[in-house]
DRENVOVEX-939132 format. One line per field, with one value per residue (C-alpha): x, y, z; chain; residue number from 1; residue in one letter. Coordinates in Angstrom, 2 decimals. Layout:
% residues N
X = [X; ...] .
Y = [Y; ...] .
Z = [Z; ...] .
chain = [A; ...] .
resi = [NUM; ...] .
resn = [A; ...] .
//
This chain:
% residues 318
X = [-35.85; -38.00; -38.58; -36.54; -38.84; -38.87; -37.24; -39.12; -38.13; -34.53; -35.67; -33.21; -31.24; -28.12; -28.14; -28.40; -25.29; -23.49; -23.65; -22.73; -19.61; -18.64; -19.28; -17.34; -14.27; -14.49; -16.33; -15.92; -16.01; -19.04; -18.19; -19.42; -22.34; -24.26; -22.20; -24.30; -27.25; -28.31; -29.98; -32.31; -31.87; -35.02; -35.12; -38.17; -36.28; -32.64; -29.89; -26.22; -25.44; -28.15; -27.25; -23.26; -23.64; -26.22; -24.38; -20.92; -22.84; -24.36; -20.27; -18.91; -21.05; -19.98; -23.59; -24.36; -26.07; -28.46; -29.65; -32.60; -33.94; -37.46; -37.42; -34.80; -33.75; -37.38; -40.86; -42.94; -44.89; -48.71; -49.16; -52.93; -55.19; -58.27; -56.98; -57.81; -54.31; -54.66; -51.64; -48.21; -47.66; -47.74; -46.68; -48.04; -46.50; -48.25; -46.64; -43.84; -42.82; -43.47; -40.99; -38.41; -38.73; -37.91; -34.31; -32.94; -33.07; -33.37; -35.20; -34.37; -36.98; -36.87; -39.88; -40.92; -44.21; -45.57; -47.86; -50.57; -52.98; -51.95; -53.68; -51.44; -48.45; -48.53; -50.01; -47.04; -48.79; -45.79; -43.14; -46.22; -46.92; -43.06; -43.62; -47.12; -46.48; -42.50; -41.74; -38.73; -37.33; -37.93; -36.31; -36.73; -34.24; -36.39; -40.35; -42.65; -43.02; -39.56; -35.79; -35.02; -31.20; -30.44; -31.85; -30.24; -26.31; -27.71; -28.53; -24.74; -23.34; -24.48; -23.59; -19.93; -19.71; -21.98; -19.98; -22.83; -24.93; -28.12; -27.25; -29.93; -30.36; -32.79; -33.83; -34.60; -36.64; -35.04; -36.12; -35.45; -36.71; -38.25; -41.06; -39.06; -41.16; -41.20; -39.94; -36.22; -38.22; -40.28; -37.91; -35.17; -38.27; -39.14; -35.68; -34.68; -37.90; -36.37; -34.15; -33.22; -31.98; -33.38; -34.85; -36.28; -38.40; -38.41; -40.00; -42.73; -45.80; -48.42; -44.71; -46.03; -45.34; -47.63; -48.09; -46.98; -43.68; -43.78; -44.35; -42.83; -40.49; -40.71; -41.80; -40.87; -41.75; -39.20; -35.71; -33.67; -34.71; -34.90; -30.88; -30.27; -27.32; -27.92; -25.19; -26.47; -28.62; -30.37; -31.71; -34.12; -36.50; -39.53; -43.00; -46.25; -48.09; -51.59; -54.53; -55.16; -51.40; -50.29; -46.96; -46.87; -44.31; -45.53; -42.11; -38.51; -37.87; -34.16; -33.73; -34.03; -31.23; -28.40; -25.64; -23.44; -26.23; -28.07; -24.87; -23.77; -26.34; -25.51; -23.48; -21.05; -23.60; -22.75; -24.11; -25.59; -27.74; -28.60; -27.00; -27.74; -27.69; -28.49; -26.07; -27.08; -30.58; -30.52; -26.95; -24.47; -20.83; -18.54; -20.89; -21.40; -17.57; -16.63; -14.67; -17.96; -19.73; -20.24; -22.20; -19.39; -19.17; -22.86; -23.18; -20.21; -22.13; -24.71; -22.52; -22.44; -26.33; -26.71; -24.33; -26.79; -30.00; -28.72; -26.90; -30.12; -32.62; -29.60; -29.95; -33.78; -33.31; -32.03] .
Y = [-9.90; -7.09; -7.82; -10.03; -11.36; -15.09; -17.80; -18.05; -14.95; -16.52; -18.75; -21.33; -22.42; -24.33; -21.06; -18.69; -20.45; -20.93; -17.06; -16.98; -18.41; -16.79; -13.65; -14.83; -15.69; -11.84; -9.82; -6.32; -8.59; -6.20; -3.33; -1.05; -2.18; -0.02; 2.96; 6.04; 3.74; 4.52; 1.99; 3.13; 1.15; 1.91; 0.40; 0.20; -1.93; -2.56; -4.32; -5.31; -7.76; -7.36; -3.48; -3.97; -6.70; -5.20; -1.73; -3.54; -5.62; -2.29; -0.95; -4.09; -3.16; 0.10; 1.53; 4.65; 3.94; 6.35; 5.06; 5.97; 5.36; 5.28; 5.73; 8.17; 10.17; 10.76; 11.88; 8.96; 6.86; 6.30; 3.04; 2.11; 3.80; 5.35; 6.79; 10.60; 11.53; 13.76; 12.15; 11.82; 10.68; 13.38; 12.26; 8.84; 6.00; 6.52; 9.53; 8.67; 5.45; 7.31; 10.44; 7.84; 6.42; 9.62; 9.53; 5.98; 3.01; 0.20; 0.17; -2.17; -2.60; -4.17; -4.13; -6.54; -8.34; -6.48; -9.21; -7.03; -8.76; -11.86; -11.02; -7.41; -9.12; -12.42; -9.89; -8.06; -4.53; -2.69; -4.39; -4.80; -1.14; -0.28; -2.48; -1.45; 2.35; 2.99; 2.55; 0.90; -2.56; -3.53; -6.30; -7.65; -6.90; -9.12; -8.64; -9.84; -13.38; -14.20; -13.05; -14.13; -12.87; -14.79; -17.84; -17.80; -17.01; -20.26; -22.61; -20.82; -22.16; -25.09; -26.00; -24.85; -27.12; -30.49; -33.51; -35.65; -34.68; -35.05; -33.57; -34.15; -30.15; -30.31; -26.52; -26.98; -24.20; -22.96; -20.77; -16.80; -14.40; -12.71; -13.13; -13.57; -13.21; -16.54; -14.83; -16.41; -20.04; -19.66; -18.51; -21.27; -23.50; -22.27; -22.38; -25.72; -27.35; -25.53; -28.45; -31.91; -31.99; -34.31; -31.43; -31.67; -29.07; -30.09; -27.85; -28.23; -28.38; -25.17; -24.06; -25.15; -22.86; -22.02; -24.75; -22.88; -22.86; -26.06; -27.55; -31.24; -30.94; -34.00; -32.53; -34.37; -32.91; -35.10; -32.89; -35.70; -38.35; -35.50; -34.80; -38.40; -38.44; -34.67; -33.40; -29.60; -27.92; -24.52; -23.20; -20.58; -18.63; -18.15; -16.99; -18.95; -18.86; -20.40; -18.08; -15.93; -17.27; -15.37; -13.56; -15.13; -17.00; -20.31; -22.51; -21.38; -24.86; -25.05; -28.25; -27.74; -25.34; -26.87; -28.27; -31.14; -33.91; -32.55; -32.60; -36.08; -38.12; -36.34; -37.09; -34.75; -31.65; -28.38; -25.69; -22.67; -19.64; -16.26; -14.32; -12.31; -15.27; -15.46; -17.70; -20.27; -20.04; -20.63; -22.32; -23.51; -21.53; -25.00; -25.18; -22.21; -21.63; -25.08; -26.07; -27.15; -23.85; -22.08; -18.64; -16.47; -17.85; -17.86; -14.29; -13.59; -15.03; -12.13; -10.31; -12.56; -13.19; -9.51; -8.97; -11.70; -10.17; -6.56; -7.25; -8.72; -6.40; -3.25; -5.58; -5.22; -1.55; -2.21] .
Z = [-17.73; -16.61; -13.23; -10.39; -7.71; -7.69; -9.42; -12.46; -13.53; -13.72; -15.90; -17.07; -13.87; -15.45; -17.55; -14.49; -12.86; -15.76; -15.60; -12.06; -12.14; -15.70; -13.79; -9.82; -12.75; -13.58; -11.22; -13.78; -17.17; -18.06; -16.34; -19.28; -19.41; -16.86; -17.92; -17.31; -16.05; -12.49; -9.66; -6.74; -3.92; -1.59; 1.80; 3.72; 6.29; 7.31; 5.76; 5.49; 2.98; 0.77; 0.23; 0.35; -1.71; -4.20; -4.32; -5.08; -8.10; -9.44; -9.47; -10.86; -13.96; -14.02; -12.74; -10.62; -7.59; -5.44; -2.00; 0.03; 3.42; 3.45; 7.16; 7.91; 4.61; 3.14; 4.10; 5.68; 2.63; 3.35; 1.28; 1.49; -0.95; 0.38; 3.47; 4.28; 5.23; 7.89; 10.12; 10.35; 6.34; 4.09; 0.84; -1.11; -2.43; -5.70; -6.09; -5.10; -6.97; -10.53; -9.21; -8.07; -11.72; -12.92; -11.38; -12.01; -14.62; -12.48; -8.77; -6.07; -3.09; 0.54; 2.44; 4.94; 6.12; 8.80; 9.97; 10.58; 7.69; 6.22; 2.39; 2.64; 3.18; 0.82; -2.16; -1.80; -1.75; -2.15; -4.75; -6.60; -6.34; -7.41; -10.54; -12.04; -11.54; -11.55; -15.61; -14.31; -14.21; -10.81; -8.68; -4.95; -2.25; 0.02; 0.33; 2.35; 1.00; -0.89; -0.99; -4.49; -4.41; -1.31; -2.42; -5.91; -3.80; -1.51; -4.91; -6.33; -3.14; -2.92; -6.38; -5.17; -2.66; -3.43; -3.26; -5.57; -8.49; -5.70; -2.43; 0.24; 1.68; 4.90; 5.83; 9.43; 11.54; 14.76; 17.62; 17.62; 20.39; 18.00; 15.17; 11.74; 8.38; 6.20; 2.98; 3.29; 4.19; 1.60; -0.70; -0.31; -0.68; -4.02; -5.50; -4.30; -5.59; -8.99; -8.90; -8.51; -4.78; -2.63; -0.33; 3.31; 5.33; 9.03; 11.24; 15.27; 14.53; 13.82; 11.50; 8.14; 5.54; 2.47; 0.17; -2.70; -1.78; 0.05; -3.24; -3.61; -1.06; 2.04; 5.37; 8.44; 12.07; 13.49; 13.35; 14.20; 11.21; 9.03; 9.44; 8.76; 5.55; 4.93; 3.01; 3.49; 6.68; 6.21; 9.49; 9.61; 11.92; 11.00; 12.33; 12.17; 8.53; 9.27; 10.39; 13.71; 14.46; 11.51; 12.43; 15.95; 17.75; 19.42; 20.25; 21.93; 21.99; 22.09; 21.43; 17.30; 18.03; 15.48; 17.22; 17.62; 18.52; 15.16; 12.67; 13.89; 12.16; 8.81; 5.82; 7.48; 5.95; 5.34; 7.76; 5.96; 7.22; 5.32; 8.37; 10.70; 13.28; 16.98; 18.10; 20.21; 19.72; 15.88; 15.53; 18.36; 18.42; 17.58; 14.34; 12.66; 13.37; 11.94; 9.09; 7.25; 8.14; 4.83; 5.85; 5.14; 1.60; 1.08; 1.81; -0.32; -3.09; -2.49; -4.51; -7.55; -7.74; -8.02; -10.29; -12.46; -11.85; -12.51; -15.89; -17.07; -16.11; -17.72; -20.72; -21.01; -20.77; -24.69] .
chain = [A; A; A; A; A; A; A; A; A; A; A; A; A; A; A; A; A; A; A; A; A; A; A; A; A; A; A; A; A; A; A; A; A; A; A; A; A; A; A; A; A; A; A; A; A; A; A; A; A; A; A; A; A; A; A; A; A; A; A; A; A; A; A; A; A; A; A; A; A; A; A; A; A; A; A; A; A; A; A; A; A; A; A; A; A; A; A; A; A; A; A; A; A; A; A; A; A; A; A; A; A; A; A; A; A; A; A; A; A; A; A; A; A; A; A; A; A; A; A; A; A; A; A; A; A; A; A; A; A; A; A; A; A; A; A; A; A; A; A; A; A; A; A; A; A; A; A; A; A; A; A; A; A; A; A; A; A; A; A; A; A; A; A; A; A; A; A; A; A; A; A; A; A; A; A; A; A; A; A; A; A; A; A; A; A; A; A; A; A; A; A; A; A; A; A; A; A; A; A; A; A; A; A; A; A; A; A; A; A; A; A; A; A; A; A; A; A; A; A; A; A; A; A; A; A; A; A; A; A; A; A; A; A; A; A; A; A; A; A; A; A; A; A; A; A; A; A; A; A; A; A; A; A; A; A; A; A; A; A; A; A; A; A; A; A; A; A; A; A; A; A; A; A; A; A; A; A; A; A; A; A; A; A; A; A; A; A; A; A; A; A; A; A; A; A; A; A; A; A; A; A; A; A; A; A; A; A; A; A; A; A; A; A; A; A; A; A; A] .
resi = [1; 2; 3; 4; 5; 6; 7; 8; 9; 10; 11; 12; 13; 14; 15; 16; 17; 18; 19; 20; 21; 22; 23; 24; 25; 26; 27; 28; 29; 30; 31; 32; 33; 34; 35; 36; 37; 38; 39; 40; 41; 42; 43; 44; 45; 46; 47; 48; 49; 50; 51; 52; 53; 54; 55; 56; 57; 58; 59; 60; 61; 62; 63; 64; 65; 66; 67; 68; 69; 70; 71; 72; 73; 74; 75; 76; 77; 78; 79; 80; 81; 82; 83; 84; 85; 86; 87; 88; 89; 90; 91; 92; 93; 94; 95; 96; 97; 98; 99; 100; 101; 102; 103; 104; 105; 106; 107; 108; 109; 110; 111; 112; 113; 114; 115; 116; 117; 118; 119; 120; 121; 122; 123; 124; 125; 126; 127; 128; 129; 130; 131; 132; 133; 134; 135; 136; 137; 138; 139; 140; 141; 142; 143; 144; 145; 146; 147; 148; 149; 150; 151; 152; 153; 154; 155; 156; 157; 158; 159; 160; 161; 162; 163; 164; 165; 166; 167; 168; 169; 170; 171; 172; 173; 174; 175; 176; 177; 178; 179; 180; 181; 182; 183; 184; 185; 186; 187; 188; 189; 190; 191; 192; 193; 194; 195; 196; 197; 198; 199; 200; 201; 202; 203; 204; 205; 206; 207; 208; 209; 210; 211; 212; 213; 214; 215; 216; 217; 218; 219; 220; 221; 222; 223; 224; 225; 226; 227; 228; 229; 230; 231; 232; 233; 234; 235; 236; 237; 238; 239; 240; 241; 242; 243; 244; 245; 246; 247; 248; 249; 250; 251; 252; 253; 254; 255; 256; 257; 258; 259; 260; 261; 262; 263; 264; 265; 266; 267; 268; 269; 270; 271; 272; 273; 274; 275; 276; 277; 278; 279; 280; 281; 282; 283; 284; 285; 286; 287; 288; 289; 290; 291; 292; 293; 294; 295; 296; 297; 298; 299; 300; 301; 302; 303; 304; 305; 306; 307; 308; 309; 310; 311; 312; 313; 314; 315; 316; 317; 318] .
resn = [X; X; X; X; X; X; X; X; X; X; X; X; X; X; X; X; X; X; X; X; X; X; X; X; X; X; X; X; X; X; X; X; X; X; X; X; X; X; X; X; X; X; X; X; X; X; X; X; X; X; X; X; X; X; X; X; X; X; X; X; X; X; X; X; X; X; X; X; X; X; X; X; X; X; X; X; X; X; X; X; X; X; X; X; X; X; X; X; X; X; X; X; X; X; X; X; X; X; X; X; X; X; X; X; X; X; X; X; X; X; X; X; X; X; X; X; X; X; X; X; X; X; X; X; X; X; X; X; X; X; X; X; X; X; X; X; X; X; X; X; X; X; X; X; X; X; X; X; X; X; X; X; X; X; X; X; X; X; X; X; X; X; X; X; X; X; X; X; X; X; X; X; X; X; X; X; X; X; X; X; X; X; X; X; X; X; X; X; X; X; X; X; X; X; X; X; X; X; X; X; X; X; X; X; X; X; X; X; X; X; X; X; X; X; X; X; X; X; X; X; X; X; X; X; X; X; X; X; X; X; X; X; X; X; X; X; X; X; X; X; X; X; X; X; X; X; X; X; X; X; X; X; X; X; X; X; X; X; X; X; X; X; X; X; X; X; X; X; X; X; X; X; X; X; X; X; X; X; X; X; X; X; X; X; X; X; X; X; X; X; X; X; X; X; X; X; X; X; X; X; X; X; X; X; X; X; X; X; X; X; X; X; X; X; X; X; X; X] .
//
């Protein structure tokens, strides 16, 4: 595996999880195997599970680990080619990416939509930048359009916790104050049409996502019928996808809020979210505290699907 951005490049899934769980059995089982092997973690935008979670992978297989701040421990990165550079940017990405190349094995990026211009952030401008000019293995830490390592720790725990070869998972939008990219949407999407869930997006209208990752999965605009015999909800923010709305929030609506009315006409589901939540505007306190809330888990399992993704791409180095 040279490259980690979406779930085809996992290939296999029964394999991937088979490795999962050889690996959560014996976190340091390969712990030589990065030995004298160094990952660059570069953060265009802020994190806290995906780099404590990445960082403690990279250790569990005995890697060195450098970690830079695009935004506070480095020059600031002009990105668009053709620009006469006479503001605040000094140095170029494309000089850049090659020198950071020079210093590690394996690079890990994070970098956001901006939802400035819809083509620049569903071409993915700057992963795709990392991997045609680094000379490095390159994997996604979340980008503008997918977050690969969260969804492969949500199909991990799901597979932990299903009570019936075919689960029904619903991923159910929910309001947010704020405008929240669609990668982790459209990510989840993508990974659960990858297998043989019964899988449910439920979202207002004006919040459909791109068909691509919609794929074969059932969309139902009614919340309510949608939760009906769910044995997992995923609730997730997200911005609007289609045109001028691009990037713009058009519903608060509180009432697709998950809470108590919403659970009760489930199989008794599991609650999951990728974290950080708003509470009470995404997820209700009695439920995301519950006995069938399974967020700390999930992100636990960060830890596991990078420990995956990194021992294959240190294996490609071979």
């Amino acid at each position: 595996m040279k490259k980690f951005t979406c779930v085809q490049d996992i290939g296999d899934l029964k394999v991937a999880l088979d490795e999962a769980f050889e690996i959560k059995k014996d976190r340091f089982k390969y712990v030589e195997l990065g030995r004298n092997k160094t990952l660059m973690m570069i953060f265009f935008n802020s994190s806290l599970r995906t780099r404590l979670s990445t960082q403690k992978a990279a250790l569990n297989l005995g890697m060195n680990v450098i970690v830079l701040d695009i935004n506070q421990g480095a020059w600031k990165l002009e990105t668009e080619r053709g620009v006469i550079m006479d503001g605040d940017k000094p140095e170029h990405l494309l000089e850049a990416i090659p020198v950071m190349g020079c210093y590690c094995d394996i690079i890990g990026v994070r970098s956001f939509a901006r939802f400035e211009d819809h083509d620049y952030d569903y071409n993915e401008v700057i992963l795709n930048q990392f991997i045609q000019h680094s000379g490095r293995p390159v994997f996604s830490m979340e980008a503008a359009t997918r977050h690969p390592l969260q969804s492969f720790a949500d199909l991990i725990t799901i597979e932990e916790y299903k009570e019936k070869p075919r689960p029904k998972v619903v991923m159910s939008w929910a309001p947010h104050p704020r405008a929240l990219p669609q990668a982790v949407p459209n990510s989840f999407a993508e990974w659960m049409n990858a297998t043989n869930y019964d899988f449910v997006i439920t979202h207002p209208e004006s919040y459909e996502l791109d068909p691509q990752f919609v794929g074969n999965a059932r969309v139902e605009y009614d919340q309510m019928k949608a939760f009906e015999g769910a044995d997992f909800i995923y609730a997730k923010s997200w911005a609007a996808y289609k045109g001028e709305n691009y990037g713009k929030v058009l519903s608060k609506d509180r009432d697709w809020t998950v809470g108590k009315r919403q659970m009760n006409v489930t199989n008794n589901a599991y609650f999951m979210h990728c974290l950080p939540v708003r509470r009470n505007m995404i997820v209700t306190d009695d439920i995301i505290e519950s006995s069938r809330s399974l967020v700390i888990p999930e992100a636990a399992n960060r830890e596991i699907s990078a420990t995956v993704v990194l021992k294959r791409l240190i294996e490609s180095l071979k």
